[in-house]
N, C-alpha and C positions, 0 to 999 in steps of 0.2 A: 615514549620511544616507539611504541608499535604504531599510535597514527603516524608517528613519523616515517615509519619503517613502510605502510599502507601506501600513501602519499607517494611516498618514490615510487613503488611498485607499481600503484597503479599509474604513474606517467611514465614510466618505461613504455607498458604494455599499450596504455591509451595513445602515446605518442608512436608507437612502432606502425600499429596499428591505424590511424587516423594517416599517417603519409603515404600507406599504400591505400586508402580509400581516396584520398585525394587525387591520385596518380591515377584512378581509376576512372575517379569523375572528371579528369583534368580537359577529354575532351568537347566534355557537356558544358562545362565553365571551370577556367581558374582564377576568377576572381574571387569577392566577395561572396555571391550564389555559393559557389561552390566548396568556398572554406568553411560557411556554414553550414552547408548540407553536409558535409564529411562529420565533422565534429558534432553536430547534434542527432545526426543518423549516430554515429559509434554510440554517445552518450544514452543515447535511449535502450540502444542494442545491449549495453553494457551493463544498465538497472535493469533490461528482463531478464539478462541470464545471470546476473547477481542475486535477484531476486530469489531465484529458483535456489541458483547452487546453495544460498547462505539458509536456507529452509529446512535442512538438517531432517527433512520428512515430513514436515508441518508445511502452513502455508507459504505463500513465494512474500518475502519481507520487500517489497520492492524502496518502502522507505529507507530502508538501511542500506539497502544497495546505493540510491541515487545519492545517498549522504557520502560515500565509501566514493565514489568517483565519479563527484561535478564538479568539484575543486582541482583534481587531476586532470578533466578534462579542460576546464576553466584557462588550465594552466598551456596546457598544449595550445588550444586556441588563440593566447596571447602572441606564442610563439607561431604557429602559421600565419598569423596579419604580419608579424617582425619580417619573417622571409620575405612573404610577399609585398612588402613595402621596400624590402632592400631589394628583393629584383625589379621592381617598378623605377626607385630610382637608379638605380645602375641600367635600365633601357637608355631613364631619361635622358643621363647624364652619356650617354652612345652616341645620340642622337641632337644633341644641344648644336654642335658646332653645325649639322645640316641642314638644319629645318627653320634653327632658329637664330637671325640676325643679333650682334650682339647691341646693345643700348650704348646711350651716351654714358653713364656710368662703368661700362663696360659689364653687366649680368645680361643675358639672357632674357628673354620673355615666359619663357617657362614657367608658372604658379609654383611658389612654394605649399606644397602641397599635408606638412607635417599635419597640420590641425586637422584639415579634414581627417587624415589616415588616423590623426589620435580619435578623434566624436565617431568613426564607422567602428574603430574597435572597440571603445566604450559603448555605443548602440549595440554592435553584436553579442556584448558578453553581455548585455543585459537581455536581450532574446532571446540566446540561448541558455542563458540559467529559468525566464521565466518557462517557457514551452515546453523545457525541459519537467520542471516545475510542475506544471498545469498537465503534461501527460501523466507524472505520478501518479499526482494527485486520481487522476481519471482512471488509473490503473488501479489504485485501492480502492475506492469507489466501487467500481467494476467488479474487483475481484470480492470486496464484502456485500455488494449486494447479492453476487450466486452465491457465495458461502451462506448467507443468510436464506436463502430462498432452497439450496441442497439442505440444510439443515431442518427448515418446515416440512420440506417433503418426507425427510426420515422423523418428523414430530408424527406427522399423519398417517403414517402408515404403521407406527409402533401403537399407537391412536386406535389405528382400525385391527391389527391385531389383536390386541386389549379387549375392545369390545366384543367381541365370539367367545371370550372366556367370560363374561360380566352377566350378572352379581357374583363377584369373589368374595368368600368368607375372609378375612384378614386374621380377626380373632375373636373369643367369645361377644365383643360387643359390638365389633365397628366391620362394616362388610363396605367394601368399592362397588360403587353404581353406575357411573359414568367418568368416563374418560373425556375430555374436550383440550381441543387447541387452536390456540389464536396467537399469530407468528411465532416467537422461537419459545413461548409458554405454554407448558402443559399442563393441562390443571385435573386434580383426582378428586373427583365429589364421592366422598365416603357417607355412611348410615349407620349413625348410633342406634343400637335397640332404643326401644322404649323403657325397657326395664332399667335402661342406666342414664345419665346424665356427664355432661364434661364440667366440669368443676375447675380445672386451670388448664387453658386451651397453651400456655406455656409452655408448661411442661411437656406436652404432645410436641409442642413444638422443638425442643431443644432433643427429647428421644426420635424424633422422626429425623431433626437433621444430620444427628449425629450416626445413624443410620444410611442416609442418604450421605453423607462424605466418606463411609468406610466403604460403599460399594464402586460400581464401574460408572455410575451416574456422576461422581464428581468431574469424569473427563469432561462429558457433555457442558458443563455447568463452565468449567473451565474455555468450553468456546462459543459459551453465551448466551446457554439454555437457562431456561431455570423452572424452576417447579412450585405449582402452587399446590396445597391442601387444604380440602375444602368439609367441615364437616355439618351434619344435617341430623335433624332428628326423624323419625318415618312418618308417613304419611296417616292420616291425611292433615295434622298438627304442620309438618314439614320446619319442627322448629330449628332455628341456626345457632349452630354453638361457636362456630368460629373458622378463622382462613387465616392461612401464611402461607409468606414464601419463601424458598429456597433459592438464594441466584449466588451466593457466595459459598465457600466453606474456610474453614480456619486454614 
């Protein structure tokens, strides 16, 4: 009932909307050009600020937008070729007795013109569902590569933070040496003393993660960070006892 309730809503809007774009464009073309251009200008306009609004603080969802109203648009669309095919033929039909001599059957010379107007509307709504389509697409693209790329930049500077505090004592056996980052993973090279040994790199494992989900790092993780650990024994042995990573939490 609410996609249903959606659906009208948004062809209300899309439809209010898309007849004064039209009326807008009407002196640039009112044909086909220009039914398209109204319709997939709105349509686009419509998933970026859908995008936005439906984002609740978070990212612009532009997929759930264009999901939310290409079918409403789809639909308006239908209905501008309908108009404009009935005002096309009602010029026709103005103009038949002047222009055009009647035949021996008594019709007109006039082209029946139904098919064409059905394959230009079937062309169009396949055009503009793909473009439409193909700009999402380009628009999530877009928008997760800088989300991705803002998100390295705050890897590397929490990175370089980090290091002006290093070597950090952690606890009696294991002290952090180095910090490194390579795209949205951060990785912690810790240093077992000598005096101790790791015996189940597991168990490290499941207390450091469940650690790492009770703090504010599970947000990070939650938009596609994640964390490695890395442990080492001192130098100049530099023996390895083990690595995991964190990219999920319960």
């Amino acid at each position: 009932m609410y996609a249903v309730g959606q659906f009208f809503g948004g062809l209300m809007i899309l439809g209010l909307v898309t007849q004064l774009l039209m009326r807008t464009l009407k002196r640039w073309n009112s044909d086909v050009p220009g039914i398209l251009t109204a319709n997939g200008l709105l349509l686009f306009i419509a998933t970026i600020l859908g995008g936005f609004g439906m984002a609740d603080g978070g990212e612009p969802v532009f997929r759930e937008a264009f999901a939310n109203y290409v079918l409403p648009q789809l639909a308006v669309l239908g209905f501008s070729f309908w108009q404009w095919n009935r005002f096309y033929r009602e010029v026709v039909s103005a103009v038949k007795p002047v222009i055009a001599p009647a035949t021996a059957s008594g019709e007109t010379k006039f082209p029946q013109m139904k098919w064409l107007y059905a394959a230009v509307s079937l062309i169009a709504f396949a055009v503009c569902y793909v473009l439409a389509k193909e700009g999402v697409r380009y628009l999530n693209v877009s928008t997760q590569a800088e989300k991705e790329t803002a998100s390295n930049r705050g890897l590397q500077q929490a990175r370089d933070n980090m290091k002006t505090t290093l070597p950090k004592k952690l606890d009696d056996a294991t002290t952090l040496v180095d910090v490194q980052v390579e795209g949205l993973n951060m990785t912690y090279v810790n240093e077992i003393g000598a005096e101790y040994e790791v015996k189940n790199i597991d168990a490290i494992e499941a207390l450091v993660k469940k650690q790492v989900c009770a703090s504010s790092m599970v947000k990070s993780i939650s938009q596609g960070i994640s964390y490695t650990y890395e442990y080492w024994g001192p130098h100049p042995e530099r023996k390895f006892w083990g690595r995991f990573k964190i990219s999920s939490c319960p």
